[in-house]
PDBQT receptor file of N, H, CA, C and O in Angstrom, charges set to zero:
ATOM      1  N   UNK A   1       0.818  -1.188   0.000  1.00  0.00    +0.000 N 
ATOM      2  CA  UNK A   1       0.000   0.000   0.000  1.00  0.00    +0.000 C 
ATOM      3  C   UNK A   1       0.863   1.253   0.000  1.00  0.00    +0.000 C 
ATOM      4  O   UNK A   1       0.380   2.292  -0.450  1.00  0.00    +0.000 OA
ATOM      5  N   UNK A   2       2.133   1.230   0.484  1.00  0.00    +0.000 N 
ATOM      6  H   UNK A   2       2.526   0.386   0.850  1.00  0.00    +0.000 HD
ATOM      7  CA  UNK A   2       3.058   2.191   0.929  1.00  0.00    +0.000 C 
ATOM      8  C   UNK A   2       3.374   2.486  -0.498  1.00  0.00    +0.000 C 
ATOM      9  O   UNK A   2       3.302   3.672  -0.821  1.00  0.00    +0.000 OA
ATOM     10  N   UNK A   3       3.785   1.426  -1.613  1.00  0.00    +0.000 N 
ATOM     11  H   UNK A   3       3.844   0.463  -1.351  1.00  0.00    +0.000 HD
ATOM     12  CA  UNK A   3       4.464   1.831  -2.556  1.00  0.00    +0.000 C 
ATOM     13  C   UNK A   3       3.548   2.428  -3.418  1.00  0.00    +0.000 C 
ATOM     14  O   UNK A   3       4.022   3.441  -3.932  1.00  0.00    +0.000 OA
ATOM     15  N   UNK A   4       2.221   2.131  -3.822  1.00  0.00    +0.000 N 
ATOM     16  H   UNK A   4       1.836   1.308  -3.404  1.00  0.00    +0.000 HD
ATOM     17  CA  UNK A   4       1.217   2.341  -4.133  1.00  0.00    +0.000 C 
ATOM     18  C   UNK A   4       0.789   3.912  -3.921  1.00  0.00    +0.000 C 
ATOM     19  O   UNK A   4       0.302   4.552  -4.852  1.00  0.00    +0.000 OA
ATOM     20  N   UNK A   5       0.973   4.387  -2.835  1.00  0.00    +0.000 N 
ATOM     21  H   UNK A   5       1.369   3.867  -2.078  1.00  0.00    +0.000 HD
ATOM     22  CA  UNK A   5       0.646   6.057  -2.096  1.00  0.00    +0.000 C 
ATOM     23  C   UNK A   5       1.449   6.737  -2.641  1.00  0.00    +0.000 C 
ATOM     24  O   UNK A   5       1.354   7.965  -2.653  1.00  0.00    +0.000 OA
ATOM     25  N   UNK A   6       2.826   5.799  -3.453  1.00  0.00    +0.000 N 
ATOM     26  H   UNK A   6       2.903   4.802  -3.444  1.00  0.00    +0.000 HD
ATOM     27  CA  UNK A   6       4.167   6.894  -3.399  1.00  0.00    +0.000 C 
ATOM     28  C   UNK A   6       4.212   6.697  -4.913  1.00  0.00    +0.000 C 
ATOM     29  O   UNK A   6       5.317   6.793  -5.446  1.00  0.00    +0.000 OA
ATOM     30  N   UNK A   7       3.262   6.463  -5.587  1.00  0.00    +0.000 N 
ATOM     31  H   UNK A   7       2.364   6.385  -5.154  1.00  0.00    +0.000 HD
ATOM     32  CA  UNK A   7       3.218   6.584  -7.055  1.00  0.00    +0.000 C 
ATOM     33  C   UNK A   7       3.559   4.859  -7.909  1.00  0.00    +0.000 C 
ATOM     34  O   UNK A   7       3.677   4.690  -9.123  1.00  0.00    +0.000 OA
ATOM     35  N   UNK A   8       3.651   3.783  -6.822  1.00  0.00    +0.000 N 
ATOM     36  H   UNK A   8       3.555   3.920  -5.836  1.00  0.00    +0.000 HD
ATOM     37  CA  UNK A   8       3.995   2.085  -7.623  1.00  0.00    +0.000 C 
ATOM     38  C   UNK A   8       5.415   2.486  -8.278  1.00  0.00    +0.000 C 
ATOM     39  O   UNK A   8       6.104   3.505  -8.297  1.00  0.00    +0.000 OA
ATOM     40  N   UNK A   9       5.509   1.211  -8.793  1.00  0.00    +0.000 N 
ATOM     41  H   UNK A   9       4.949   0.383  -8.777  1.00  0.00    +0.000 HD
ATOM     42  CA  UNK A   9       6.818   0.775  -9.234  1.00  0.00    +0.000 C 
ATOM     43  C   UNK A   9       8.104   0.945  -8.513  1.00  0.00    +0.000 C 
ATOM     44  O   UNK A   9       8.217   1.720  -7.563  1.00  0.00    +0.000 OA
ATOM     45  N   UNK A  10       9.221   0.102  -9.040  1.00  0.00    +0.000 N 
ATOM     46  H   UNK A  10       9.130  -0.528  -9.812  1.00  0.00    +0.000 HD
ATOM     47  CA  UNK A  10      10.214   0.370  -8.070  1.00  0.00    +0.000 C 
ATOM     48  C   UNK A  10      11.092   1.265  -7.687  1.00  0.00    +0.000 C 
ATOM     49  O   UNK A  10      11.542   2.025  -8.544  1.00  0.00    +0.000 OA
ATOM     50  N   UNK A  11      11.521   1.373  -6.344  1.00  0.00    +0.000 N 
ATOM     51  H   UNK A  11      11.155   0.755  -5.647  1.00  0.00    +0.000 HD
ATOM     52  CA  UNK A  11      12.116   2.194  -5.474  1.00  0.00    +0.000 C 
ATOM     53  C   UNK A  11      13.145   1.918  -4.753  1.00  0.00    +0.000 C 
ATOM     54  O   UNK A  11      12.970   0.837  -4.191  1.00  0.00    +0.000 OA
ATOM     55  N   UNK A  12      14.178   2.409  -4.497  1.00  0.00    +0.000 N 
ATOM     56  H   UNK A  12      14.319   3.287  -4.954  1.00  0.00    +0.000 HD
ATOM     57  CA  UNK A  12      14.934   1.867  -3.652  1.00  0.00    +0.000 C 
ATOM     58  C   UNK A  12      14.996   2.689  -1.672  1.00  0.00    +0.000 C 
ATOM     59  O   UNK A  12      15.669   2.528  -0.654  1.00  0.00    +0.000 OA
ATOM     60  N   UNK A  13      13.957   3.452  -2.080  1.00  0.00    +0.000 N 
ATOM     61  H   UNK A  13      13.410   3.583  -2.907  1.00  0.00    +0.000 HD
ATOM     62  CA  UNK A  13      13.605   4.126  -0.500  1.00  0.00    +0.000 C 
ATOM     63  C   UNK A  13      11.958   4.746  -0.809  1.00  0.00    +0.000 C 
ATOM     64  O   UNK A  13      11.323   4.800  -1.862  1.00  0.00    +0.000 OA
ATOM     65  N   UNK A  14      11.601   5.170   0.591  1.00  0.00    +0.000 N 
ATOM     66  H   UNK A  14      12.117   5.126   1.447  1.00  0.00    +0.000 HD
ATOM     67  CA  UNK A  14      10.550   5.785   0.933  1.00  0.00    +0.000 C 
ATOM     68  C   UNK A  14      10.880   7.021   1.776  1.00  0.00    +0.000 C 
ATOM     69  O   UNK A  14      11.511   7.020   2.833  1.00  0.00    +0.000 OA
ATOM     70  N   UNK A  15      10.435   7.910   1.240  1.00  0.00    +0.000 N 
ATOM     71  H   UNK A  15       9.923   7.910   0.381  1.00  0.00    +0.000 HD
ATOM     72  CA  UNK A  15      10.794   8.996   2.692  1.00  0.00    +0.000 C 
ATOM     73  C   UNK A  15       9.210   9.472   3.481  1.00  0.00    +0.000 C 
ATOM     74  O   UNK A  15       8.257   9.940   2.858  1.00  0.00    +0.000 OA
ATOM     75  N   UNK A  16       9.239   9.234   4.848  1.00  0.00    +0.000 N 
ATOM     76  H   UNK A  16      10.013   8.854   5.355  1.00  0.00    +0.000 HD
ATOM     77  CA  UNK A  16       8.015   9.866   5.312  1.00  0.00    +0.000 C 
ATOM     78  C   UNK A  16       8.141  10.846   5.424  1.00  0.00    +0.000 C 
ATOM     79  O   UNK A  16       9.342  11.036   5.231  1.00  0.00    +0.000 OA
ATOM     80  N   UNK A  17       7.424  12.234   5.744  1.00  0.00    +0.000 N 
ATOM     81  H   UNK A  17       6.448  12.079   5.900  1.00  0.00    +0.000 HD
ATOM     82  CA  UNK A  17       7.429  13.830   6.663  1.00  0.00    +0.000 C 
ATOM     83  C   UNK A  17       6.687  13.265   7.640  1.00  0.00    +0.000 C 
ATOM     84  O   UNK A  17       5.755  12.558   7.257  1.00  0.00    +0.000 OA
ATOM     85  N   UNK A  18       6.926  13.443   9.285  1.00  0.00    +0.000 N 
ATOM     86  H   UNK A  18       7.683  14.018   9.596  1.00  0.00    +0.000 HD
ATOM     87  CA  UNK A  18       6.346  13.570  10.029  1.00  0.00    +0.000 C 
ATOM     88  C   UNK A  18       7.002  14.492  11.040  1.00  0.00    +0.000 C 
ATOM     89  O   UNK A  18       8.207  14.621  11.258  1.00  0.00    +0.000 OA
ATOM     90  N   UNK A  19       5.908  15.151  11.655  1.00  0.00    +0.000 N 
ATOM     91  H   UNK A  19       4.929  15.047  11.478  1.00  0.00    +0.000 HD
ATOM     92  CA  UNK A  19       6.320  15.929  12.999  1.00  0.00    +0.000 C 
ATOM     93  C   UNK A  19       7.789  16.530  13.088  1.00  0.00    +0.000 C 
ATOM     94  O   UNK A  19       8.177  17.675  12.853  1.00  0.00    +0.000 OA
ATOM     95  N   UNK A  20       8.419  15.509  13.461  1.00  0.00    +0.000 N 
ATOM     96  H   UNK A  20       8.104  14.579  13.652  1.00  0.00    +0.000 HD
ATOM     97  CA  UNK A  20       9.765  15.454  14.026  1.00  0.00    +0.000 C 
ATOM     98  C   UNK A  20      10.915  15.640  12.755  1.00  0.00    +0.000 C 
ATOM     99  O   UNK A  20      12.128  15.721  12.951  1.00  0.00    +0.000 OA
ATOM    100  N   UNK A  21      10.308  15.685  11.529  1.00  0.00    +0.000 N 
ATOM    101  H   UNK A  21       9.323  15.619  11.370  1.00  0.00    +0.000 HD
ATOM    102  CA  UNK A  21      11.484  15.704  10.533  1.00  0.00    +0.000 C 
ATOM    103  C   UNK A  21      10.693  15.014   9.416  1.00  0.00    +0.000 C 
ATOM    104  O   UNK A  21       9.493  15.108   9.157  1.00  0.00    +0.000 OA
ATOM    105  N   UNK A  22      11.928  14.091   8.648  1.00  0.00    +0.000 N 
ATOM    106  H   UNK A  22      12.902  14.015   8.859  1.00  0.00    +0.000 HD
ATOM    107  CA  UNK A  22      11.670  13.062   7.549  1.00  0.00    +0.000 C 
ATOM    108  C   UNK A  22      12.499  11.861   7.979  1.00  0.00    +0.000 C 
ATOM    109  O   UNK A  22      13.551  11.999   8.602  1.00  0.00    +0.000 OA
ATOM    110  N   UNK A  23      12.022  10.735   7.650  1.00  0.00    +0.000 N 
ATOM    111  H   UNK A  23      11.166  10.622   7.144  1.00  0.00    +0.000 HD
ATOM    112  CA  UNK A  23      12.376   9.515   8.098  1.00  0.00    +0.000 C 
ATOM    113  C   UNK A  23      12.342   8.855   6.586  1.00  0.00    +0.000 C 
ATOM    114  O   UNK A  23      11.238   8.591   6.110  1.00  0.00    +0.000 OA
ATOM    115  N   UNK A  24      13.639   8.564   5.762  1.00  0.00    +0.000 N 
ATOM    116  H   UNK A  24      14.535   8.779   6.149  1.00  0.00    +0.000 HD
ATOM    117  CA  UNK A  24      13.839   7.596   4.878  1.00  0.00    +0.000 C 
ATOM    118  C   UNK A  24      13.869   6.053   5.235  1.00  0.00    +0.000 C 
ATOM    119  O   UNK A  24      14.746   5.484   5.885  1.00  0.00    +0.000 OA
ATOM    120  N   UNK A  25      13.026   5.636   4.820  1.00  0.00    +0.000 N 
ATOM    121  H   UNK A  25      12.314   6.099   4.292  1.00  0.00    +0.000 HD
ATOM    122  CA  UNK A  25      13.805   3.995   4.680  1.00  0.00    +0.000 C 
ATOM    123  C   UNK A  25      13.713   3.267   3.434  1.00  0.00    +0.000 C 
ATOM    124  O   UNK A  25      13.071   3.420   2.395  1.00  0.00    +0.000 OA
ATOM    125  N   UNK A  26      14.648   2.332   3.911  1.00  0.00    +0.000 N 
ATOM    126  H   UNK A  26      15.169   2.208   4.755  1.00  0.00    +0.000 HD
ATOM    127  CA  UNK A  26      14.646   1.594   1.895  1.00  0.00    +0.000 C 
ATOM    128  C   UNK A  26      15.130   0.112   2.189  1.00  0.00    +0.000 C 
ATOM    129  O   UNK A  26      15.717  -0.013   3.263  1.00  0.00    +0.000 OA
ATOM    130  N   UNK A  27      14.980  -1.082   1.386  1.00  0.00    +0.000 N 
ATOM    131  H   UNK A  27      14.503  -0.980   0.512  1.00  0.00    +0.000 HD
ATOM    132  CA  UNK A  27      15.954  -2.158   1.505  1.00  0.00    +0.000 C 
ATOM    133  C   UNK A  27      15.988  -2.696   0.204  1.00  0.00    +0.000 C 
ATOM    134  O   UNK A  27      15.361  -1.958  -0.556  1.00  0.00    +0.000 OA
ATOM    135  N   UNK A  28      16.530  -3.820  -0.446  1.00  0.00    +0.000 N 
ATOM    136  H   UNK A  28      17.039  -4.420   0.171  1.00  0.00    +0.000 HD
ATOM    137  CA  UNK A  28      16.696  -4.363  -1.657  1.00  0.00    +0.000 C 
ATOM    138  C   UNK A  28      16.778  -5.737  -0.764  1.00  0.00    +0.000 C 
ATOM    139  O   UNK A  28      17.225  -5.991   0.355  1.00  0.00    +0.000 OA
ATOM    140  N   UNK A  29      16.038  -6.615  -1.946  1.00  0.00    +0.000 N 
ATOM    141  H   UNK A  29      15.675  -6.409  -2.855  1.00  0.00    +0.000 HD
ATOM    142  CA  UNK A  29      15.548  -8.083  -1.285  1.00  0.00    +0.000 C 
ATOM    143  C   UNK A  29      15.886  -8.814  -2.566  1.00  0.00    +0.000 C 
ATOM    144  O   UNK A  29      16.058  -8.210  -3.626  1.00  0.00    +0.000 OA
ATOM    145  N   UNK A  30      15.959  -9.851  -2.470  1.00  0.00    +0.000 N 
ATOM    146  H   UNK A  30      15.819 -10.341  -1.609  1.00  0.00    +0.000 HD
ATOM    147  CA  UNK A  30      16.137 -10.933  -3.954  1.00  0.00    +0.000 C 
ATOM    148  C   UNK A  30      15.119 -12.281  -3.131  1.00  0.00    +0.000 C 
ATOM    149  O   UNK A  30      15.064 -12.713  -1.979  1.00  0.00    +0.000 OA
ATOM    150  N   UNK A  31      14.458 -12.590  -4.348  1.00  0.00    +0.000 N 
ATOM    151  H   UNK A  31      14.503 -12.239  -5.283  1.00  0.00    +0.000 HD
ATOM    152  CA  UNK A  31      13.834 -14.008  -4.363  1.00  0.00    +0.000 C 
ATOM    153  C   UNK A  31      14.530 -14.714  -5.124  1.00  0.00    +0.000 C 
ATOM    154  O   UNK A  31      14.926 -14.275  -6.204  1.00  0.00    +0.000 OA
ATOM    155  N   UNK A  32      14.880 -16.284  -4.574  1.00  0.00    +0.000 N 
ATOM    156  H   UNK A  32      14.558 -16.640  -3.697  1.00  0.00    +0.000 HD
ATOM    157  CA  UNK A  32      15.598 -17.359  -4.655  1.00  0.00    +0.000 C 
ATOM    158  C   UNK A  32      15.118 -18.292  -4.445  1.00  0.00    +0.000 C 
ATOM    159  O   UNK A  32      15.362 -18.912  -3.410  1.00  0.00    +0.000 OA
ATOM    160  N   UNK A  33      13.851 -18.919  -5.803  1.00  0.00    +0.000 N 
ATOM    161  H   UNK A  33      13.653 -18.415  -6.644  1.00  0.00    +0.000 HD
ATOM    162  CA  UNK A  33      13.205 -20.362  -5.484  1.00  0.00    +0.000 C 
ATOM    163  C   UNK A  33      12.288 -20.076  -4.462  1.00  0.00    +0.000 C 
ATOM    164  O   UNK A  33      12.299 -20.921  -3.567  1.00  0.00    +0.000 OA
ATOM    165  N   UNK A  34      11.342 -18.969  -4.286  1.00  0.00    +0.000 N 
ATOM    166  H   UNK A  34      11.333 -18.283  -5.013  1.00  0.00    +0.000 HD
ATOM    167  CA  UNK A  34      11.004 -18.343  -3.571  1.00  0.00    +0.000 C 
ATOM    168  C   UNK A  34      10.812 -18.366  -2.091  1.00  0.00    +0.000 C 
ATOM    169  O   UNK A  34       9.791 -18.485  -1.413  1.00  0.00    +0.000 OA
ATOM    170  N   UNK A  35      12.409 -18.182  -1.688  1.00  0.00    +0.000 N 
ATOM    171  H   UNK A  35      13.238 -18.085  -2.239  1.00  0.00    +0.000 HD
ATOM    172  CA  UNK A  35      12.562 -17.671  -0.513  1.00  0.00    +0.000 C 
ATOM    173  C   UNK A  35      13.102 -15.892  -0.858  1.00  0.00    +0.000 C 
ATOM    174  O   UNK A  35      13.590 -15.477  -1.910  1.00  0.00    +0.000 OA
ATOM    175  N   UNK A  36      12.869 -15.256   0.163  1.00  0.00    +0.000 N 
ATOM    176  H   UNK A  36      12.473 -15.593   1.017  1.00  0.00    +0.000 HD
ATOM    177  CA  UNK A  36      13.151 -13.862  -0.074  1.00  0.00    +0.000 C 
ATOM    178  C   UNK A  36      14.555 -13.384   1.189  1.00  0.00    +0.000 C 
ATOM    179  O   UNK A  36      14.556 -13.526   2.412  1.00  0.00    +0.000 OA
ATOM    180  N   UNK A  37      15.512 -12.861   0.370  1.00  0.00    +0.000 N 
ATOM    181  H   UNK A  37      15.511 -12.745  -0.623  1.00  0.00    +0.000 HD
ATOM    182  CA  UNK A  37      17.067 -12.587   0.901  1.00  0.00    +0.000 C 
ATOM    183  C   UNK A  37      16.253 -11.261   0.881  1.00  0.00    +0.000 C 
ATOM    184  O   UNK A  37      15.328 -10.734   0.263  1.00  0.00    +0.000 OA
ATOM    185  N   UNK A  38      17.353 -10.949   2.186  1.00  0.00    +0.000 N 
ATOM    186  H   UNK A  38      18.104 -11.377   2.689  1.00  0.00    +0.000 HD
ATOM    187  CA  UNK A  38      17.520  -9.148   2.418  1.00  0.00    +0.000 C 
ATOM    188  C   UNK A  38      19.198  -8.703   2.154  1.00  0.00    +0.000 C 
ATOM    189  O   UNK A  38      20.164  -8.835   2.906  1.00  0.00    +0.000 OA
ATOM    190  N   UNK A  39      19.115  -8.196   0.936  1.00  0.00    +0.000 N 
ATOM    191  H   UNK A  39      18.331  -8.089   0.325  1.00  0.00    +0.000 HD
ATOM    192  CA  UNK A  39      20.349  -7.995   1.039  1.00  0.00    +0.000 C 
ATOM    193  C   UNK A  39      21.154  -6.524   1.450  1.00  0.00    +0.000 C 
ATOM    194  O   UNK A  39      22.355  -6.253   1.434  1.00  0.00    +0.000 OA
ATOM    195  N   UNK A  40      19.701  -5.524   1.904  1.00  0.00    +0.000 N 
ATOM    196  H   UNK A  40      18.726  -5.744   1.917  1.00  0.00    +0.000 HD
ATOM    197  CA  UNK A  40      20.375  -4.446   2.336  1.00  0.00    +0.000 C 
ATOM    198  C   UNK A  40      18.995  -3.988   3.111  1.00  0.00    +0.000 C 
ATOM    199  O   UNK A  40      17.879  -4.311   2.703  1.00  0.00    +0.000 OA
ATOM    200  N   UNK A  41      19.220  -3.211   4.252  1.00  0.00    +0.000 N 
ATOM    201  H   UNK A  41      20.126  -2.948   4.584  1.00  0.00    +0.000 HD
ATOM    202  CA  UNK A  41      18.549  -2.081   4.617  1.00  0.00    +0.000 C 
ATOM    203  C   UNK A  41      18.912  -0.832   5.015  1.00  0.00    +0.000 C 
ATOM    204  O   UNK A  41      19.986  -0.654   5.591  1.00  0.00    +0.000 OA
ATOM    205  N   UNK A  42      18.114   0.102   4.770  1.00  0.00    +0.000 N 
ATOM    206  H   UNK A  42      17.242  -0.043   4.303  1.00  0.00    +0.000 HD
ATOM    207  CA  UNK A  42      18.625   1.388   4.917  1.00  0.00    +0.000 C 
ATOM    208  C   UNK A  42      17.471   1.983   6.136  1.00  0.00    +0.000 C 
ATOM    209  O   UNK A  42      16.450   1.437   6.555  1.00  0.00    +0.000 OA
ATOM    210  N   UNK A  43      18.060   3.255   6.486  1.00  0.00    +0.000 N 
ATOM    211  H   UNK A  43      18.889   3.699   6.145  1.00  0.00    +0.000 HD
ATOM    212  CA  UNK A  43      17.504   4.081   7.180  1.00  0.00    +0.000 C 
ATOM    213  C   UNK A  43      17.809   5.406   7.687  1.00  0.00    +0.000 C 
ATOM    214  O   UNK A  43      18.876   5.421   8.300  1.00  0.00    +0.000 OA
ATOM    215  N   UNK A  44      17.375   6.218   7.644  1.00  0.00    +0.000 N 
ATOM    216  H   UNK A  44      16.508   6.205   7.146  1.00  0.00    +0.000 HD
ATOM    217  CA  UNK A  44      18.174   7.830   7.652  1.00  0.00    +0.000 C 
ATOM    218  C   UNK A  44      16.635   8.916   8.439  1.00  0.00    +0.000 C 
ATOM    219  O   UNK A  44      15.452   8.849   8.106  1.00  0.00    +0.000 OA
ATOM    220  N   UNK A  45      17.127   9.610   9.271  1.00  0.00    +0.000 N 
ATOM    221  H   UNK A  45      18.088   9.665   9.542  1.00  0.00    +0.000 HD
ATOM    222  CA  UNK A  45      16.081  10.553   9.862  1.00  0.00    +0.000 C 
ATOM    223  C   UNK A  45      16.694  11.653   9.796  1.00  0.00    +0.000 C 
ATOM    224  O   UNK A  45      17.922  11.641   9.884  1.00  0.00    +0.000 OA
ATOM    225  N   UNK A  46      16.084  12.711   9.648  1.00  0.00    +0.000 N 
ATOM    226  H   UNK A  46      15.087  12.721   9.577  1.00  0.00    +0.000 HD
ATOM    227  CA  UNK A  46      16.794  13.940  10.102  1.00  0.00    +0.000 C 
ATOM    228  C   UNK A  46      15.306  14.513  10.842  1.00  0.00    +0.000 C 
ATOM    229  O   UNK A  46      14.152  14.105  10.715  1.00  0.00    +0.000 OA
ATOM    230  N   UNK A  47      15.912  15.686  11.697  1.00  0.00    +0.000 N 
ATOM    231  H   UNK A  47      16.850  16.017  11.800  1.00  0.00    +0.000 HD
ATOM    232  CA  UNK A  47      15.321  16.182  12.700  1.00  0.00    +0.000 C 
ATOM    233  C   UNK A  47      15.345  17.937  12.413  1.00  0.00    +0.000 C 
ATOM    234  O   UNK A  47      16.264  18.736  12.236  1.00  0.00    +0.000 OA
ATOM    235  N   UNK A  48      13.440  18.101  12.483  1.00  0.00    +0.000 N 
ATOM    236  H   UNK A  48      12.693  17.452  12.627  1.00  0.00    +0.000 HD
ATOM    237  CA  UNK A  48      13.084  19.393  12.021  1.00  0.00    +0.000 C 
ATOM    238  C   UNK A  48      13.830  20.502  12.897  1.00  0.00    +0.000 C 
ATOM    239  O   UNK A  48      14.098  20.536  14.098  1.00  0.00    +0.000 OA
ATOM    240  N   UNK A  49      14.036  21.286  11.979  1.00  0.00    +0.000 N 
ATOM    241  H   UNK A  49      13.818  21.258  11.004  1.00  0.00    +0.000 HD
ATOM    242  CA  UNK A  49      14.917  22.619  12.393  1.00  0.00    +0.000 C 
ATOM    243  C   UNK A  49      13.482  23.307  13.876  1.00  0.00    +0.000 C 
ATOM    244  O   UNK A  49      12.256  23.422  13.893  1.00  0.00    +0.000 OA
ATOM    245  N   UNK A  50      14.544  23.563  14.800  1.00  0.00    +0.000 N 
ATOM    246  H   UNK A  50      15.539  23.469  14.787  1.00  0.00    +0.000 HD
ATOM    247  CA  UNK A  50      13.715  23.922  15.828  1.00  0.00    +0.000 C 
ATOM    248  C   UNK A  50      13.879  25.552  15.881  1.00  0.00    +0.000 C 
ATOM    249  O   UNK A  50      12.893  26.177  16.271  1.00  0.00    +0.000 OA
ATOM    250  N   UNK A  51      15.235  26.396  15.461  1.00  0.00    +0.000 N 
ATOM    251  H   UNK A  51      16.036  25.889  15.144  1.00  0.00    +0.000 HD
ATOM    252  CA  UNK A  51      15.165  27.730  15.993  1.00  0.00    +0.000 C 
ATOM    253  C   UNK A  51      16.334  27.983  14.619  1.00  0.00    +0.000 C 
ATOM    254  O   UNK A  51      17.092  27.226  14.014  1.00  0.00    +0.000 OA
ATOM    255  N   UNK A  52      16.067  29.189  14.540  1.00  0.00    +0.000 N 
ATOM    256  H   UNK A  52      15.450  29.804  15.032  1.00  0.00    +0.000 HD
ATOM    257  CA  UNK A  52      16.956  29.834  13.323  1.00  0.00    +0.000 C 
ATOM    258  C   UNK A  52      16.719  31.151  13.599  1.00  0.00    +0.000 C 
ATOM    259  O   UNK A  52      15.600  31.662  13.656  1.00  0.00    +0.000 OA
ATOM    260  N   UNK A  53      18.100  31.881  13.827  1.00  0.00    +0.000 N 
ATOM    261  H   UNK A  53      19.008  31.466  13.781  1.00  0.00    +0.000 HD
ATOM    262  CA  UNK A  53      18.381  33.565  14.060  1.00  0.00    +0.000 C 
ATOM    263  C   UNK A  53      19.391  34.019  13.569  1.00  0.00    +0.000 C 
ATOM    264  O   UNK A  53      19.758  33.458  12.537  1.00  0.00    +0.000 OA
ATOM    265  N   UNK A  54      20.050  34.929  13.972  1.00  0.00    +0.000 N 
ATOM    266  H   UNK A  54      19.751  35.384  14.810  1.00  0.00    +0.000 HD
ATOM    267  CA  UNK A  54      21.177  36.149  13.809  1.00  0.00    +0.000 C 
ATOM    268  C   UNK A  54      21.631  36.560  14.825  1.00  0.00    +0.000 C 
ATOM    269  O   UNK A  54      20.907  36.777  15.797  1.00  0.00    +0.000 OA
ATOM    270  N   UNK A  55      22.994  36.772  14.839  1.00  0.00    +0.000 N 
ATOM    271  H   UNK A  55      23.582  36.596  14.049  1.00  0.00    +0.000 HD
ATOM    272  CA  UNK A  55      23.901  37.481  15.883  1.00  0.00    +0.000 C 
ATOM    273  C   UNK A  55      23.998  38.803  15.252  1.00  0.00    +0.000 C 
ATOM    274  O   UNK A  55      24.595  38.847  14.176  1.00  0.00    +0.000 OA
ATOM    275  N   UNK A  56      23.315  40.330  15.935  1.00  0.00    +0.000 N 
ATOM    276  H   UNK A  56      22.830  40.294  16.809  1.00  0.00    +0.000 HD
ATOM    277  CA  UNK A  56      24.294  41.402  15.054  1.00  0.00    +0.000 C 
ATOM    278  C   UNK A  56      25.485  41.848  16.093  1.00  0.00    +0.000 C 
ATOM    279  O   UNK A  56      25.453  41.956  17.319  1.00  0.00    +0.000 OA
ATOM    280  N   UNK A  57      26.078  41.970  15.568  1.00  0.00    +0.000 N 
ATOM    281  H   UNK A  57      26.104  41.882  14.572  1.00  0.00    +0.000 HD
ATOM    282  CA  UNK A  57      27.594  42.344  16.233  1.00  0.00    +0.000 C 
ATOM    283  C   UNK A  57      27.919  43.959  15.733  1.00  0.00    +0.000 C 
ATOM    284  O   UNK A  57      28.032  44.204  14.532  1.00  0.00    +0.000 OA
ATOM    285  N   UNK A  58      28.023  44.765  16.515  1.00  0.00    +0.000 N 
ATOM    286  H   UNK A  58      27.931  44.566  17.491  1.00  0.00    +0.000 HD
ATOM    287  CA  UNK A  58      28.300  46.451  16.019  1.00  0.00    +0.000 C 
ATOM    288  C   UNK A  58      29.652  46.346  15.250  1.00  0.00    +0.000 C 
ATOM    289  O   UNK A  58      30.318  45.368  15.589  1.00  0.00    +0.000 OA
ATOM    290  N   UNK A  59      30.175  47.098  14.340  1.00  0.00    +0.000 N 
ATOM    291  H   UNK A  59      29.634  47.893  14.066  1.00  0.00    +0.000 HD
ATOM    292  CA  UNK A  59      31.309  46.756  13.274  1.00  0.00    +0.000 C 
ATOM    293  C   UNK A  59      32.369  47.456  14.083  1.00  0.00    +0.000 C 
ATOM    294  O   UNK A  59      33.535  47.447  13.688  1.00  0.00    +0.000 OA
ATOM    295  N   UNK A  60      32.025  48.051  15.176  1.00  0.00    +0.000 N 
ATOM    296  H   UNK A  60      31.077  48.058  15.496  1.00  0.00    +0.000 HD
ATOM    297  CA  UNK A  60      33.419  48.735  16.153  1.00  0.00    +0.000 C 
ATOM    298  C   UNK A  60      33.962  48.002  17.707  1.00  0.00    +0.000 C 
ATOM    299  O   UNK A  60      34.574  48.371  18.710  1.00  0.00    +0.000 OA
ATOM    300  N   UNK A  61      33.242  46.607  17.126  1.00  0.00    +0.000 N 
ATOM    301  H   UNK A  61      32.745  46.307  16.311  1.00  0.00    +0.000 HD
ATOM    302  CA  UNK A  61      33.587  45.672  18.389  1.00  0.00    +0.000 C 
ATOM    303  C   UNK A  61      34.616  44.519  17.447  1.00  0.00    +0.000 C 
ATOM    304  O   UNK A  61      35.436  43.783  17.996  1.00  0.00    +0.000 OA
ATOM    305  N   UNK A  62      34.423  44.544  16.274  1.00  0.00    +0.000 N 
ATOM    306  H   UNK A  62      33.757  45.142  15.828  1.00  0.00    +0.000 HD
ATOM    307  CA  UNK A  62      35.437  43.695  15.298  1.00  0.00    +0.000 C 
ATOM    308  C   UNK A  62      37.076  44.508  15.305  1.00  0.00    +0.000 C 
ATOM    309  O   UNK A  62      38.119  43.922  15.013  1.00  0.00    +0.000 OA
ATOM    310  N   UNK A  63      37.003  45.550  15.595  1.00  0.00    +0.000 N 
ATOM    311  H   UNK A  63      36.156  46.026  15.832  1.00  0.00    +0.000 HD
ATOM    312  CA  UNK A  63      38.829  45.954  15.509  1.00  0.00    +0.000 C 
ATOM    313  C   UNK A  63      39.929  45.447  16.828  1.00  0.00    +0.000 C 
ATOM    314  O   UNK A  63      41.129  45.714  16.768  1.00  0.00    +0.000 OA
TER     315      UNK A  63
């Protein structure tokens, strides 16, 4: 259903947005006589920017 929401066909990740950031995940699998190998997983988060400003500094405190 996941791949399906994110437009079908193949992918080698998903990224969610939630709350806290974006959360990638991904893996690559092989079928073999159908058993299914994992031959990789991934996973990566980053974390939403909480505060963003400026320092002004007067240009007669730099000498």
């Amino acid at each position: 259903m996941v791949n399906l929401a994110c437009g079908g066909g193949e992918k080698d990740a998903v990224t969610f947005g939630h709350p806290s950031g974006v959360l990638k995940v991904g893996a690559t699998i092989l079928n073999q006589n159908g058993k299914f190998i994992v031959e990789s997983a991934s996973m990566s988060r980053s974390a939403r920017v909480i505060m963003e400003g400026n320092v002004c500094v007067p240009s007669d405190t730099m000498e």
